[in-house]
N, C-alpha and C positions, 0 to 999 in steps of 0.2 A: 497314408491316412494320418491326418493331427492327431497329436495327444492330447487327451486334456488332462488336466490335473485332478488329484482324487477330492474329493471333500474336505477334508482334513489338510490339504493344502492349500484351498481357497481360505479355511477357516485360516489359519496362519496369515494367510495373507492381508483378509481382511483386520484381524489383529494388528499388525504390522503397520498397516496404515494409519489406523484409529488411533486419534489421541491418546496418552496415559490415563489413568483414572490410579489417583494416590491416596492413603488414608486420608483425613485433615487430622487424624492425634497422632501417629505415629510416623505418616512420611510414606509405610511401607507401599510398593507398587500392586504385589497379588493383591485382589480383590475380586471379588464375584459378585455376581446379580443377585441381590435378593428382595424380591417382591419390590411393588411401587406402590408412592404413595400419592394421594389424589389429594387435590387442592383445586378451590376456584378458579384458577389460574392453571390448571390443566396436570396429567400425570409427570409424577416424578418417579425418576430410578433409583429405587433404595441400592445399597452395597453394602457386602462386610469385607471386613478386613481378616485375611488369614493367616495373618500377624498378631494382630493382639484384640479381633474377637468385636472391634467397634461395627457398627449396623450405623450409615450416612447416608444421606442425599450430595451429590457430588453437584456442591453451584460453586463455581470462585467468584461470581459478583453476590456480593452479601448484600441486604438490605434493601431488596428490590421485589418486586412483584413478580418480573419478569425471568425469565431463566436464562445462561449465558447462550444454549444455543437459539434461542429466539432472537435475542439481540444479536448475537451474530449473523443470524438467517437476515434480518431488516438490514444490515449492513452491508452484505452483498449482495442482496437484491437493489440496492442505491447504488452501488458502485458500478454493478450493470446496466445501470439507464434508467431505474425506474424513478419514477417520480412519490414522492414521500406520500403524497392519498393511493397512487397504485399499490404499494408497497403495504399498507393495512388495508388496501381492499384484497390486496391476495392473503394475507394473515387469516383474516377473518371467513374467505373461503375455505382454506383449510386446517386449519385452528379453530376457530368458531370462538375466534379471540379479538373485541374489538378494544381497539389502538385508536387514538387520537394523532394524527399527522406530526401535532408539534411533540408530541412523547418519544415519537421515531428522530426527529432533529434531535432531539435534547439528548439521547441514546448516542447518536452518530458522535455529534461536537465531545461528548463528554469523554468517550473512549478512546476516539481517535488520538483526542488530547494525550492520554496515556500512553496510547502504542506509538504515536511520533513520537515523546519524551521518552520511551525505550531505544526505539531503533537508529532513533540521531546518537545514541551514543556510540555505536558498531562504526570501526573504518571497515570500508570496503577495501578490496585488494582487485586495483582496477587497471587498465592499460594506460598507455604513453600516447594517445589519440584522445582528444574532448572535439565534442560538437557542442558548439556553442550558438542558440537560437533564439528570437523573440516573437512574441503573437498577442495579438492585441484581442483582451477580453474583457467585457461588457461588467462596470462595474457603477451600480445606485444610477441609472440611465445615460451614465457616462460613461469613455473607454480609459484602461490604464495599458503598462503592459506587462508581460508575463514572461521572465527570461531564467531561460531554462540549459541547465549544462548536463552534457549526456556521455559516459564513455562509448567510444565507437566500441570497442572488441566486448564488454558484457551485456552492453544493452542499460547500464544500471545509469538511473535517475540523479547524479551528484547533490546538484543544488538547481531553486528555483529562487525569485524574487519579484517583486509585484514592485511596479514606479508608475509613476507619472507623466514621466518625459522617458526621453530614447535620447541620451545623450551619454558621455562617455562616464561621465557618474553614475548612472543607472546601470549600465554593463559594469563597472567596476564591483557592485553591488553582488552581484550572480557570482564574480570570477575569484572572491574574495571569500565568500560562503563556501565555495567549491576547493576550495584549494584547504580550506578549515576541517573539511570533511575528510579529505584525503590525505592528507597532512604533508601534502607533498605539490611538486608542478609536473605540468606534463612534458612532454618534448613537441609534439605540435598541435593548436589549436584551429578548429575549423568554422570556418562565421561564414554566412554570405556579403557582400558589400556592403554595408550598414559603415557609416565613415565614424562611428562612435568605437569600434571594436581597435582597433590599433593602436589608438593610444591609453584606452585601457587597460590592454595587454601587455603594454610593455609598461604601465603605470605598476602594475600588481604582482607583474613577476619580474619586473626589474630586468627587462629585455634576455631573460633567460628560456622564453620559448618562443617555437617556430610558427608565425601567422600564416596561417592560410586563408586566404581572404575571397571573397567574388565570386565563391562557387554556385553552379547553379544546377538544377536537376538534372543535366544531360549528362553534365562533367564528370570525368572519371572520378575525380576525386567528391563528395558533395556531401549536404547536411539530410540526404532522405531519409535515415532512420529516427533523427531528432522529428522529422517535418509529418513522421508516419503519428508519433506519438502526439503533436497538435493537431493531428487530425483525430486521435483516439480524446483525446480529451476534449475537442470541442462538440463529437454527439453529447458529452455528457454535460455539456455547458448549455446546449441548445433545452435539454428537460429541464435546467433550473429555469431557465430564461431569464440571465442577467444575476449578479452578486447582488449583495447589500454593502456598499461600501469595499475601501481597501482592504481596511482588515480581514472582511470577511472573504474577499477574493484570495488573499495570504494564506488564508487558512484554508480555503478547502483548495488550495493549490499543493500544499503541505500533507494535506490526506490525500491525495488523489494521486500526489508522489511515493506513498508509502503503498498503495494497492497496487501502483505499477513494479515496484520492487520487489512488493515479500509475497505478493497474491497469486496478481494474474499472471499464468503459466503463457510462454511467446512460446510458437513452432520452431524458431530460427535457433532457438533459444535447447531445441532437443527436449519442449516441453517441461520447460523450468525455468525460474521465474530467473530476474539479472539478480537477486541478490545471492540465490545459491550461485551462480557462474563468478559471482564475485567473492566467490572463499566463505558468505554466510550464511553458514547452514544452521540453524533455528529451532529443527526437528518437530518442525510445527506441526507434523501428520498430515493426515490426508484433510481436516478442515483449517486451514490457514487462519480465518479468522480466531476460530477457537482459540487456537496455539499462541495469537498474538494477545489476545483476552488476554488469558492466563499467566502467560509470561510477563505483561508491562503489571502485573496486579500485584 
């Protein structure tokens, strides 16, 4: 017959997972609930401190209307598909909160802005395998493309970069961010036939890694874990339908590599995302967003 666990151990547990909640005067971590407070903008969690006695509303984004788990709630519900008027029609179903579609952009660009400026500064601790891939995405009713470096052994996102052309200065592009990141070169590099890749490889690491070239889906050896992940990113390219320009393909290329990293949990992965498999653990709790809020603030 299962066990289950008593009450008092789920409470623990659910604790455990919950993000911290810290004075804002003293730092200190104990804290308790006490009472809430109501504003037009919906209820807040008052807290004191059982340290030095302070009564808070616990927001790390100041100066805003909004509360950080609202914003974060609109930011992973975009990062799962949804389209930015879905996104405040669901708000407003159960919130009874209405949002203007561009307030949700303005929310996403502005924060993201912060959590990539945090977590580009982390080296990851990655294997001696890169998959190295390209995919062409729809940008101001033209195509650019999108080239993307992956470690085989964590799953983690290296580098990405957005061109114009597929030639060997464009791949040089991706394999020169990537190596910036890691601070290091690999032992063997995996690309399909693309005749740009060879001599960029040996352009950037100065013929000190192994090209593995021409691989295709059957191959023992292949790029299917990079080819899994353009397939994961192009549902969510099909909701915007089409970028605004370069830049802007750059940039939600850039967010859209930081949700595959520190977010969304892979099965393959023992249900954990590539950046804990890659040595970076964050302790972002059980709401990710949150965690990342907080921390780039």
């Amino acid at each position: 017959m299962q066990a289950y666990p008593e009450r008092a151990d789920i409470l623990d547990l659910k604790n455990e997972a919950s993000n911290e909640i810290r004075c804002d005067r003293c730092g200190s971590i104990p804290v308790i609930k006490r009472g809430v407070r109501k504003t037009k903008h919906g209820i807040r969690q008052r807290y004191e401190c059982k340290e030095c006695g302070r009564r808070f509303t616990y927001e790390p984004i100041k100066h805003r209307k909004a509360t950080t788990k609202l914003i974060a709630l609109t930011m992973d519900l975009y990062f799962k598909e949804l389209s930015l008027r879905k996104i405040t029609d669901t708000i407003y179903q159960f919130y009874g909160i209405k949002l203007h579609h561009e307030t949700v952009r303005i929310w996403i660009n502005t924060f993201m802005g912060k959590i990539n400026e945090h977590v580009n500064k982390l080296e990851p601790n990655v294997g001696d395998t890169w998959l190295v891939d390209e995919q062409k995405v729809k940008s101001d009713g033209d195509w650019v493309w999108s080239w993307n470096a992956m470690d085989k052994e964590t799953r983690f996102l290296i580098a990405n970069a957005v061109t114009y052309h597929r030639n060997d200065l464009s791949a040089q592009k991706v394999l020169r961010k990537a190596r910036e990141t890691v601070k290091g070169n690999p032992k063997d590099i995996i690309t399909d036939g693309l005749a740009s890749y060879p001599k960029a490889i040996r352009t950037v690491f100065e013929g000190n890694v192994n090209h593995i070239g021409g691989v295709g889906i059957r191959d023992r050896i292949n790029n299917n874990i990079l080819e899994r992940y353009h397939g994961t990113y192009r549902e969510r390219d099909k909701v915007m339908r089409g970028l605004e320009g370069k830049e802007t393909a750059s940039q939600m290329l850039e967010n859209y590599r930081t949700y595959y990293n520190f977010v969304r949990k892979h099965s393959a992965l023992d249900n954990k995302t590539p950046s804990e498999i890659a040595g970076i653990n964050l302790n972002l709790g059980r709401n990710k967003w949150m965690g990342l809020i907080e921390q780039s603030l």
